[in-house]
C-alpha positions as CSV (number, residue, x, y, z in Angstrom):
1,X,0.0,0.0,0.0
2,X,1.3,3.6,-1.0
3,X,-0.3,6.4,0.7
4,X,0.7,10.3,1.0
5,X,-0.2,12.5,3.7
6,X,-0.4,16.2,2.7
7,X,0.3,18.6,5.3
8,X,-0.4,22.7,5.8
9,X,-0.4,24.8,8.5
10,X,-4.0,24.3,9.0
11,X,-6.6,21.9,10.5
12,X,-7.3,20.3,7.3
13,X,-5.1,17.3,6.3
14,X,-5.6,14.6,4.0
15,X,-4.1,10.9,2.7
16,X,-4.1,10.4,-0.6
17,X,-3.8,6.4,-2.0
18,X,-1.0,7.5,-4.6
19,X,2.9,6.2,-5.1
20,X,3.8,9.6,-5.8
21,X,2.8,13.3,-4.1
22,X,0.1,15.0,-5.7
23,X,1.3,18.1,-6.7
24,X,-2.1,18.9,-9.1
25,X,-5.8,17.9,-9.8
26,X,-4.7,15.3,-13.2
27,X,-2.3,13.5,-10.5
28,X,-5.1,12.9,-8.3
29,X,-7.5,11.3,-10.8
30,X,-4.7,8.6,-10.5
31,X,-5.4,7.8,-6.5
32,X,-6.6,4.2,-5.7
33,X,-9.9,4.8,-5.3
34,X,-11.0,1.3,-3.6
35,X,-8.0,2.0,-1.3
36,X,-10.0,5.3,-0.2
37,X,-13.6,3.7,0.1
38,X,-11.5,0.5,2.2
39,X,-10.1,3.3,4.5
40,X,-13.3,4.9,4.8
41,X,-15.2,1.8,5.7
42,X,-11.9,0.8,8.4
43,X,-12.7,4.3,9.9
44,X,-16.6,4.1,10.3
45,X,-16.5,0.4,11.6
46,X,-13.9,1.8,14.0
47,X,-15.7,4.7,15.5
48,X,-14.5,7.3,13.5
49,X,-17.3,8.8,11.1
50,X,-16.1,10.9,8.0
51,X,-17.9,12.1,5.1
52,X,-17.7,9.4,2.4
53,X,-15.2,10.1,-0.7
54,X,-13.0,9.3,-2.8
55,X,-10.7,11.2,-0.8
56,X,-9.7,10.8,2.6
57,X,-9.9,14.1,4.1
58,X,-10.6,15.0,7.7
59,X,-10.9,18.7,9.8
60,X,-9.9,19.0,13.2
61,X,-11.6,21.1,15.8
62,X,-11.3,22.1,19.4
63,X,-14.0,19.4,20.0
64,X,-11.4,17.0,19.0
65,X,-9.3,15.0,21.7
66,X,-6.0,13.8,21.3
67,X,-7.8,10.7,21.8
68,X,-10.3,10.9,18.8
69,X,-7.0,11.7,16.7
70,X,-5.5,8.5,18.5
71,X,-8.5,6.6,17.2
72,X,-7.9,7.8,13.7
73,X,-4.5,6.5,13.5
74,X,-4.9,3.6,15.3
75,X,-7.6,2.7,12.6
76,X,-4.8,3.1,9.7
77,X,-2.2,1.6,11.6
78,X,-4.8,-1.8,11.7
79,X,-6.0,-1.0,8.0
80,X,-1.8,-1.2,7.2
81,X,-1.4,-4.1,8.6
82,X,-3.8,-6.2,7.2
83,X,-3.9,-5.1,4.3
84,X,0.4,-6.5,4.3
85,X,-0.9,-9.7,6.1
């Protein structure tokens, strides 16, 4: 599995399913879409609901514990791993 994280000074991140950074809208129409919808699906089963998309986008807010961010990387840590098993 390949996967990028992009990252601004801002509380909007996102992981895109790509070998290579997307640097513009034509790279992203290469992402692994099912590799977005399996994440997705990890993430909802898993507590953590996000707006479904082909992209895996998430915003952060004072609401948000460390813990709920915890959660969310927990879930991709387990999605990693089995998806290597």
């Amino acid at each position: 599995m390949s996967c990028r994280s992009t990252s601004s000074p801002s509380q909007r991140e996102a992981v895109t399913y790509r070998e290579r950074r997307v640097r513009n809208y034509r790279d992203y129409l290469e992402t692994d879409k099912q590799l977005a919808y399996l994440s997705w699906l990890y993430q909802c089963n898993r507590g953590v609901i996000m707006a479904p998309g082909a992209e895996e986008n998430w915003t952060l807010s004072v609401q948000h514990s460390v813990e709920d961010v915890q959660r969310y990387v927990d879930n991709f840590a387990e999605m990693a791993r089995d998806l290597r098993a």
